[in-house]
C-alpha positions as CSV (number, residue, x, y, z in Angstrom):
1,X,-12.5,-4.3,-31.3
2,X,-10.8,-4.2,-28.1
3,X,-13.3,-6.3,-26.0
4,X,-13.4,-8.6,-28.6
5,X,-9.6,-8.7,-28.1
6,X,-10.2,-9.2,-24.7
7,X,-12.2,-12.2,-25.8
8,X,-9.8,-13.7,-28.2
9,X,-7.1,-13.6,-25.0
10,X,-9.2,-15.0,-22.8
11,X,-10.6,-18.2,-25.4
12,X,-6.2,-18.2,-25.8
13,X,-5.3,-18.9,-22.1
14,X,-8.3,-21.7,-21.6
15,X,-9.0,-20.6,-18.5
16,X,-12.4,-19.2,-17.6
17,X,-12.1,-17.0,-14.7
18,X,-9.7,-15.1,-16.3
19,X,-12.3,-13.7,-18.3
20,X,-13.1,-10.3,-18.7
21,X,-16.6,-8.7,-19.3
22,X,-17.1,-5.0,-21.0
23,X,-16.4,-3.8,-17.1
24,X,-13.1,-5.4,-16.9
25,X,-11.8,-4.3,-20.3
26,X,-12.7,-1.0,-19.4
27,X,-10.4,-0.8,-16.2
28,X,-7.8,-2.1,-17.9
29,X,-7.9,0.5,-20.7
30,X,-8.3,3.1,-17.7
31,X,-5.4,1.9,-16.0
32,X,-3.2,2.3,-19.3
33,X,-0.9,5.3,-19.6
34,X,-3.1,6.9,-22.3
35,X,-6.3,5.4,-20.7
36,X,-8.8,8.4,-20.7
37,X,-7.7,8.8,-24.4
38,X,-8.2,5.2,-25.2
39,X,-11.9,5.5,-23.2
40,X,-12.8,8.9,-25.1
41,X,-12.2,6.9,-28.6
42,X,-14.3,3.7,-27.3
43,X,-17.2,6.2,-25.9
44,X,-17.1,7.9,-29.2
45,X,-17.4,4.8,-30.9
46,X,-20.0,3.8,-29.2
47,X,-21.7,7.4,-29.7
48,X,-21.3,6.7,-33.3
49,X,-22.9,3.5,-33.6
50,X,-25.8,4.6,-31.2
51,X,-26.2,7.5,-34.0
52,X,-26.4,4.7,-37.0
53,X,-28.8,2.8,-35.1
54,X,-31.5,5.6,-35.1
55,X,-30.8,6.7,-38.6
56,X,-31.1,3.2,-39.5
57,X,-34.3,2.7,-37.6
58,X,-35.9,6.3,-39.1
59,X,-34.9,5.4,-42.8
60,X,-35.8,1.8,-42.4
61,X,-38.9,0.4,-44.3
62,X,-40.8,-2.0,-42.3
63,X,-44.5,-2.1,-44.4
64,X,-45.7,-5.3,-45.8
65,X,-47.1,-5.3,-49.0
């Protein structure tokens, strides 16, 4: 959700090369006063959805009949 804020404000201001990609958004959220917090949820998050992905890929049924 945040780098697709990051998005969102960049597609707002019309101007390109103020565009962030997932490095920039992450040094912004470092250089925030709760920024190693705000990293340790988004590293969690993407913990979790790395964690989903092989559960879904182990469970998934890909035999055709």
């Amino acid at each position: 959700m945040i780098v697709g804020l990051f998005l969102c404000i960049a597609v707002w201001r019309t101007d390109p090369s103020q565009a962030q990609g997932l490095g920039g958004a992450l040094s912004v959220l470092a250089g925030q006063p709760f920024g190693p917090w705000l990293l340790g949820t988004v590293a969690l998050g993407l913990v979790g959805y790395g964690a989903y992905c092989l559960i879904n890929a182990g469970f998934r049924d890909t035999s055709i009949d």
